[in-house]
C-alpha positions as CSV (number, residue, x, y, z in Angstrom):
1,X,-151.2,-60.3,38.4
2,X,-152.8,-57.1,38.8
3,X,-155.4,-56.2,41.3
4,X,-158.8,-54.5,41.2
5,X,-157.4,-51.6,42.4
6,X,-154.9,-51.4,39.7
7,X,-157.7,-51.9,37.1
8,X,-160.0,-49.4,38.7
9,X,-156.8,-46.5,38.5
10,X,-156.6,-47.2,34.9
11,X,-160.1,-47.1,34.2
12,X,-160.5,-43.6,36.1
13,X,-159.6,-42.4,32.3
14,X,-162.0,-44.1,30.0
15,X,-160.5,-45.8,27.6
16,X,-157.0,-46.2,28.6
17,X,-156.4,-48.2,25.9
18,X,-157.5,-46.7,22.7
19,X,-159.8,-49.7,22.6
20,X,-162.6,-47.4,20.7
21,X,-160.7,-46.7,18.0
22,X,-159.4,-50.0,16.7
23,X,-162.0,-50.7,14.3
24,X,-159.8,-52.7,12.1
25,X,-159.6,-55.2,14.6
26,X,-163.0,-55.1,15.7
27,X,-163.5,-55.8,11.6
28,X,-161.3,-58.9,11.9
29,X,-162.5,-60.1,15.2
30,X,-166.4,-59.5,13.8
31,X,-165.9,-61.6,10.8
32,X,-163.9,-64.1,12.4
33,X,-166.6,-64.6,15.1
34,X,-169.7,-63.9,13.9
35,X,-170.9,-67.4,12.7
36,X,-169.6,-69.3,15.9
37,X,-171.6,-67.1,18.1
38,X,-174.6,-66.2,15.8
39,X,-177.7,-67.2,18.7
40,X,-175.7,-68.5,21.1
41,X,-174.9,-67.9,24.7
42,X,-171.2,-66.4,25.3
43,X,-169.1,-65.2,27.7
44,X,-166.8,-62.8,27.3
45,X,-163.6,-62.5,30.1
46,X,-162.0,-59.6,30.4
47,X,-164.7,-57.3,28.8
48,X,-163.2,-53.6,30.2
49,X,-165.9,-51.1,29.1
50,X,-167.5,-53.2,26.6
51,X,-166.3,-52.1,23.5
52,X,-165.9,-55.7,22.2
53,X,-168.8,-56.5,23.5
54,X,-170.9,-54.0,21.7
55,X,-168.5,-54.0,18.3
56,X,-168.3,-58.1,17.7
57,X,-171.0,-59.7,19.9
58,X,-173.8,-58.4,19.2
59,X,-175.3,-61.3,17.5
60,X,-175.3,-63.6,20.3
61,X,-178.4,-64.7,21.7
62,X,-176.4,-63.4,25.3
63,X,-173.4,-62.4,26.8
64,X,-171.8,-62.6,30.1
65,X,-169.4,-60.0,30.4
66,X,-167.0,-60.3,33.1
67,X,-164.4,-57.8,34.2
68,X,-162.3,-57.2,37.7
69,X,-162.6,-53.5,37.2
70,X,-165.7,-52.0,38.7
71,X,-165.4,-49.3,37.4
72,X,-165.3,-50.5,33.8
73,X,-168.3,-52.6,34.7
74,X,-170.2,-49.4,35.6
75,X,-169.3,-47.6,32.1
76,X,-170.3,-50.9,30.2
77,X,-173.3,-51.3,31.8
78,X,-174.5,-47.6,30.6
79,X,-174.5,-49.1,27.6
80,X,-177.6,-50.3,27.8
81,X,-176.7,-53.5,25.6
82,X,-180.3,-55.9,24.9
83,X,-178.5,-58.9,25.0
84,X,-175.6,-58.6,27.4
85,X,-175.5,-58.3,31.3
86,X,-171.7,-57.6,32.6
87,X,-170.8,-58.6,35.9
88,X,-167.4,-57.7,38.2
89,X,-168.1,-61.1,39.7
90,X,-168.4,-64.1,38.3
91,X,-171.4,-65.8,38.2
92,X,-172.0,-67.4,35.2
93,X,-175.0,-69.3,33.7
94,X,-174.6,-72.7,31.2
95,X,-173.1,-71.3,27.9
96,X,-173.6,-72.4,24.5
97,X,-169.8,-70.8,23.2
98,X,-167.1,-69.6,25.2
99,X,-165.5,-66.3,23.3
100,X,-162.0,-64.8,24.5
101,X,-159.2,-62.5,23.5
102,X,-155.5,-62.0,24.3
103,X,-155.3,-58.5,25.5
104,X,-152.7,-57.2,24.2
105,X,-152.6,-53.4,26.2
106,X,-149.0,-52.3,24.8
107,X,-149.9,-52.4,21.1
108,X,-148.7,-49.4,19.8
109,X,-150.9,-49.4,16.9
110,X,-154.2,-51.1,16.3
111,X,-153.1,-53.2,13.0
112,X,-149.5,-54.4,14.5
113,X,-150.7,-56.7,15.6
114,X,-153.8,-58.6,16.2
115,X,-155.0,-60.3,19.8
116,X,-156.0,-64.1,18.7
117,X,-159.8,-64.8,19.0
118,X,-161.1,-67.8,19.5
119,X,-164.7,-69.3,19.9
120,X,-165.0,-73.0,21.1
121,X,-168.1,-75.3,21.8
122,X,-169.0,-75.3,25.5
């Protein structure tokens, strides 16, 4: 398992991952999630810089976006999101949906393949 440390290094370029320009799967991931989280309260695990939470959950009522990597947490929270507050800890309040995503960091290509979403009652 990788440390904060670890996460931080790799975030001191942002967006290690090419995560910004994988629209096709922020498409996929939108349409597949959109309904299940449509006015509800989510949180998302993992949430890097908050490109998945700006692309796919922006119709949830809120989001908890949760990330070990301070220093994505700092770059998300210049987004200035209305309905999402991201925290490097986790301290979460009751949730209507939970929302997560396999990362899948090695991907060589945004369309070969695509992480599995899923959104579940609380």
């Amino acid at each position: 398992m990788r440390t904060a440390d670890e996460f931080n290094a790799y975030y001191a370029k942002p967006d290690p991952w090419g995560i910004a320009s994988a629209t096709f799967r922020d498409r996929v991931l939108r349409a597949r999630l959109t309904r299940a989280i449509r006015k509800k309260t989510v949180l998302e695990l993992g949430c890097g810089e908050g490109h998945l939470t700006q692309a796919v959950f922006d119709r949830a009522r809120s989001i908890t976006a949760v990330d070990i990597s301070d220093v994505a947490i700092a770059r998300a929270r210049s987004l200035h999101l209305r309905n999402a507050g991201f925290e490097a800890a986790l301290s979460v309040p009751s949730l209507d949906t939970k929302a997560w995503r396999t990362t899948e960091p090695h991907t060589p290509h945004p369309r070969a393949r695509l992480p599995r979403a899923r959104a579940v009652p609380a």
